[in-house]
C-alpha positions as CSV (number, residue, x, y, z in Angstrom):
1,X,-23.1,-2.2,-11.5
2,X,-22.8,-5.6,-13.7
3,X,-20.3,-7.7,-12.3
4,X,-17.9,-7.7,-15.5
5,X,-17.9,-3.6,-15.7
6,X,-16.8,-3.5,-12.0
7,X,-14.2,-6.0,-12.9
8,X,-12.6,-3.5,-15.6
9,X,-12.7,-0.6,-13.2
10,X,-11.3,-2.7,-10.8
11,X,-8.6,-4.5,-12.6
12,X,-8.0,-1.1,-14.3
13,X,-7.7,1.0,-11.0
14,X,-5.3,-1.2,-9.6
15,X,-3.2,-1.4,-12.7
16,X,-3.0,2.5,-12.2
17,X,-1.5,2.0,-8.2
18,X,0.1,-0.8,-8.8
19,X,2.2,-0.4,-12.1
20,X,4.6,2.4,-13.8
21,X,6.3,4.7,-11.5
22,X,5.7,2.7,-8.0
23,X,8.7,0.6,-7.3
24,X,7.1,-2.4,-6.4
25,X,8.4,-5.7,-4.3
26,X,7.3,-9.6,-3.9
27,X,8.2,-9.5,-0.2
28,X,6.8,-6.6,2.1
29,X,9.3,-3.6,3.6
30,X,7.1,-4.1,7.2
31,X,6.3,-7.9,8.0
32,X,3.3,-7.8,10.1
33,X,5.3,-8.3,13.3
34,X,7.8,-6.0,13.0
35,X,4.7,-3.4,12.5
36,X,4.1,-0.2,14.8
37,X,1.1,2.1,15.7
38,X,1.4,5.6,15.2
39,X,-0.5,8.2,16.7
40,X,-2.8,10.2,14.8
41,X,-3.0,8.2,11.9
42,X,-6.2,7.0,11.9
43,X,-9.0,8.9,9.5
44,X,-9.7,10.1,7.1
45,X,-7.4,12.1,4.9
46,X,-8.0,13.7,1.3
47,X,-6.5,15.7,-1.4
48,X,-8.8,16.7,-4.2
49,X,-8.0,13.8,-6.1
50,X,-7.6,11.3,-3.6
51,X,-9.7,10.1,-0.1
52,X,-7.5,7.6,2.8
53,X,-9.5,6.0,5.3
54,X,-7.1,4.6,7.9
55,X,-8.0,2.7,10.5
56,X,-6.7,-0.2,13.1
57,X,-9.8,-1.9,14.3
58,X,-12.7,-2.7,11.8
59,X,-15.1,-2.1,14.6
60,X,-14.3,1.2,14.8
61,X,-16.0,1.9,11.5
62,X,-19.2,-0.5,11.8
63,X,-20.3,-0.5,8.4
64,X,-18.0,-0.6,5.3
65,X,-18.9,-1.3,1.9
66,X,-16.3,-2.9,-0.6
67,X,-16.6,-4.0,-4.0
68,X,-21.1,-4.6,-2.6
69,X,-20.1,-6.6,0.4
70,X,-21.1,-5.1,3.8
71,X,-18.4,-6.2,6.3
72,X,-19.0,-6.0,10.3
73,X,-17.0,-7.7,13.0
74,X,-13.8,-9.3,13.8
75,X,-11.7,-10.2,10.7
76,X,-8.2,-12.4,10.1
77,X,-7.1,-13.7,7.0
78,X,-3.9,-14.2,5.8
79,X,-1.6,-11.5,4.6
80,X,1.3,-13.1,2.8
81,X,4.7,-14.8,4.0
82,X,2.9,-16.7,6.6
83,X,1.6,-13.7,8.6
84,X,-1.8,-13.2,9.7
85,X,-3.9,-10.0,10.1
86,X,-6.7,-9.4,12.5
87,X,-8.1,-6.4,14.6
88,X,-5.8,-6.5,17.1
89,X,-2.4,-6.6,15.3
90,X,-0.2,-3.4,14.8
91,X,-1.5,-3.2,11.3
92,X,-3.9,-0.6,9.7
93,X,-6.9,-1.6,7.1
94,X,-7.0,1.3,4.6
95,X,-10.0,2.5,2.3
96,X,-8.6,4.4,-1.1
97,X,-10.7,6.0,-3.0
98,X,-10.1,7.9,-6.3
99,X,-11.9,11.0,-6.0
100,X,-12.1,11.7,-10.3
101,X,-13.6,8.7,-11.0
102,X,-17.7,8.4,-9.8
103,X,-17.6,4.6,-11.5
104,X,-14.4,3.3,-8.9
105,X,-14.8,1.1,-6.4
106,X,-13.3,1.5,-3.2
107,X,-10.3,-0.5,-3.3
108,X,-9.0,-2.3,0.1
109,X,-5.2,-2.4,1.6
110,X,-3.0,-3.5,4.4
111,X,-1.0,-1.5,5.9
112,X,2.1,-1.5,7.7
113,X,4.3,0.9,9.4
114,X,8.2,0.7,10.7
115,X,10.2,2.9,11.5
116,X,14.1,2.8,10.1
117,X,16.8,5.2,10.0
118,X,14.2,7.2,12.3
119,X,11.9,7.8,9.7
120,X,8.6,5.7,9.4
121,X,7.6,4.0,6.3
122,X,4.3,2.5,5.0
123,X,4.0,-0.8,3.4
124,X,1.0,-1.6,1.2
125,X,-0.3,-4.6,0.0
126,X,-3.4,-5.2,-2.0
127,X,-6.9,-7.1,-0.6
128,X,-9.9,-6.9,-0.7
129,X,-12.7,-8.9,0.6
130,X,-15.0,-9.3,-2.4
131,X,-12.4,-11.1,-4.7
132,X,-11.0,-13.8,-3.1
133,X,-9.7,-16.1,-5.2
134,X,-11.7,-15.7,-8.1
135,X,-10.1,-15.5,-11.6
136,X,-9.4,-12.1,-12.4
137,X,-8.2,-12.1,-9.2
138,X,-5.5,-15.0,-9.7
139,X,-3.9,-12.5,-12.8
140,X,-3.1,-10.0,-10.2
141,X,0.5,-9.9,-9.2
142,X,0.6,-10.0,-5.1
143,X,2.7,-6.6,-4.5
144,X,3.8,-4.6,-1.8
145,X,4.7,-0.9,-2.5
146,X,6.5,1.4,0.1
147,X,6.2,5.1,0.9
148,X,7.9,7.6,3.2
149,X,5.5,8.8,6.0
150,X,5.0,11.4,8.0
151,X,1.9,12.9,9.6
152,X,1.1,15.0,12.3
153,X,-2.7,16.5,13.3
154,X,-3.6,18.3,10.1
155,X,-1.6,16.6,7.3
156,X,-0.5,13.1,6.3
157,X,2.7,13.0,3.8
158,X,3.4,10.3,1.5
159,X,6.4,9.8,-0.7
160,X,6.2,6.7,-2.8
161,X,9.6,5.0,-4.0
162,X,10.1,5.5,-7.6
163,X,10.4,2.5,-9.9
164,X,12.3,4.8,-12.3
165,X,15.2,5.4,-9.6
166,X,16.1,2.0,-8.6
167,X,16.0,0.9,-12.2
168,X,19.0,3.2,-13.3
169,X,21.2,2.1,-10.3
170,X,20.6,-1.3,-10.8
171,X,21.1,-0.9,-15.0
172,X,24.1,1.2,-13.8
173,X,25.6,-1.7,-11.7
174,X,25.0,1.1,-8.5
175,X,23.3,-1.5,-6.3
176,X,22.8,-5.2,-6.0
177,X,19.5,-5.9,-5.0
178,X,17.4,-9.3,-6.0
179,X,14.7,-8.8,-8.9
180,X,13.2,-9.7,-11.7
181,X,12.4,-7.4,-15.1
182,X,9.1,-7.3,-16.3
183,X,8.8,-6.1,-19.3
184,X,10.0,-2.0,-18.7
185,X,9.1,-2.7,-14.8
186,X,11.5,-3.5,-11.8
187,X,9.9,-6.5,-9.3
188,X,12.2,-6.2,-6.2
189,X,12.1,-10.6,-5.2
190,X,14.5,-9.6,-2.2
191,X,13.7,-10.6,1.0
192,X,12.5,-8.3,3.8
193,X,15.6,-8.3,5.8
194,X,17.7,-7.4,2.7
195,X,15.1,-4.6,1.8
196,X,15.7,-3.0,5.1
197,X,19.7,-3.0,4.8
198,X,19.1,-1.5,1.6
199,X,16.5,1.8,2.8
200,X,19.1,2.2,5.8
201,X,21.5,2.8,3.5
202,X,19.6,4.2,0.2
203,X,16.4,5.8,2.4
204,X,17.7,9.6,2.6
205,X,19.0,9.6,-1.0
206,X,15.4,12.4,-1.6
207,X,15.5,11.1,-5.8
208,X,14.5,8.1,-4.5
209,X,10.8,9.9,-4.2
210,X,8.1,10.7,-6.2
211,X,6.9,14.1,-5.1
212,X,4.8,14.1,-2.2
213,X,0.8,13.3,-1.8
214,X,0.1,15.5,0.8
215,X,-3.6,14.8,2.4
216,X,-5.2,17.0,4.8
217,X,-7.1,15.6,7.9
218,X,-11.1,15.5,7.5
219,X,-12.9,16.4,10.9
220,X,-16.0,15.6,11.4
């Protein structure tokens, strides 16, 4: 695929993940070291739209392709806020794939998972190892997004925070949380301590959701 097409799909794909109805954040829910394993998450997992490939250690899958670069072997690059990500951190490397669109490339994130208020959340954050910093890559805004998780051995469940809901508290003078208005979007800029006290307090409140993705476990 010519380099500029895949940088349309790419730039486009994300655009769809990353913008609207997501809530979306500067600073991540999970810092790296605050991030826990959890047992049974690593696979693959699909809906009919959508394919997950979780894993912890990038040696357990030997050969990945993203974006026409084979990767192999131990990885660390930086993740943000100072931290740094390798194979042997409590963070997973996740593969999404959109299963409508045969033109997509497989797009690369970090995750991270905490537990508060006994329920475990994910943290994403964009990366992927073909880009660097190259100049369509410099336009994209460095966000986190945060879902509800749960998962046991047949079915992970994901329930996004809606950008939508913490827009009408905050226009509503409900909460007082740090961000910035772009355009019709919400960009949380509080810090990850301050985005904790506010899940503890708003995390059970269930309109805070989007409707669940539920993905079903792949054996193979």
């Amino acid at each position: 695929m010519k380099p500029l097409l895949k940088s349309i799909i790419y730039l486009s794909f994300i655009g769809i993940l990353f913008s609207g109805c997501y809530l979306k954040s500067v600073h991540p829910l999970i810092p790296v070291n605050q991030a826990i394993l959890v047992d049974g998450i690593e696979g693959r997992w699909e809906t009919k739209d959508q394919r997950w490939t979780i894993f912890n250690d990038m040696n357990s899958i030997p050969n990945v392709s993203i974006s026409g670069l084979n990767v192999q072997g131990e990885m660390s690059f930086s993740a943000g806020e100072g931290d740094s990500i390798d194979s042997e951190d409590n963070t997973y490397f996740i593969l999404f794939e959109d299963l409508q669109d045969d033109l997509s490339d497989t797009v690369f994130f970090i995750g991270s998972i905490g537990e508060l208020n006994n329920q475990k959340y994910l943290d994403l954050s964009l990366f992927d190892l073909a880009r660097s910093q190259t100049f369509e890559n410099n336009h994209l805004l460095p966000v986190h997004t945060f879902s509800r998780l749960n998962v046991n051995s047949e079915e992970l469940t994901l329930e996004f925070f809606k950008d939508s809901w913490i827009k009408s508290l905050i226009e509503s003078n409900q909460v007082r949380i740090k961000y910035e208005k772009l355009d019709d979007d919400i960009l949380i800029t509080a810090s990850s301590e301050e985005l904790q006290k506010f899940i503890e307090k708003y995390g059970d409140d269930n309109e805070a959701y989007e409707d669940p993705t539920i993905l079903k476990k792949q054996f193979q």
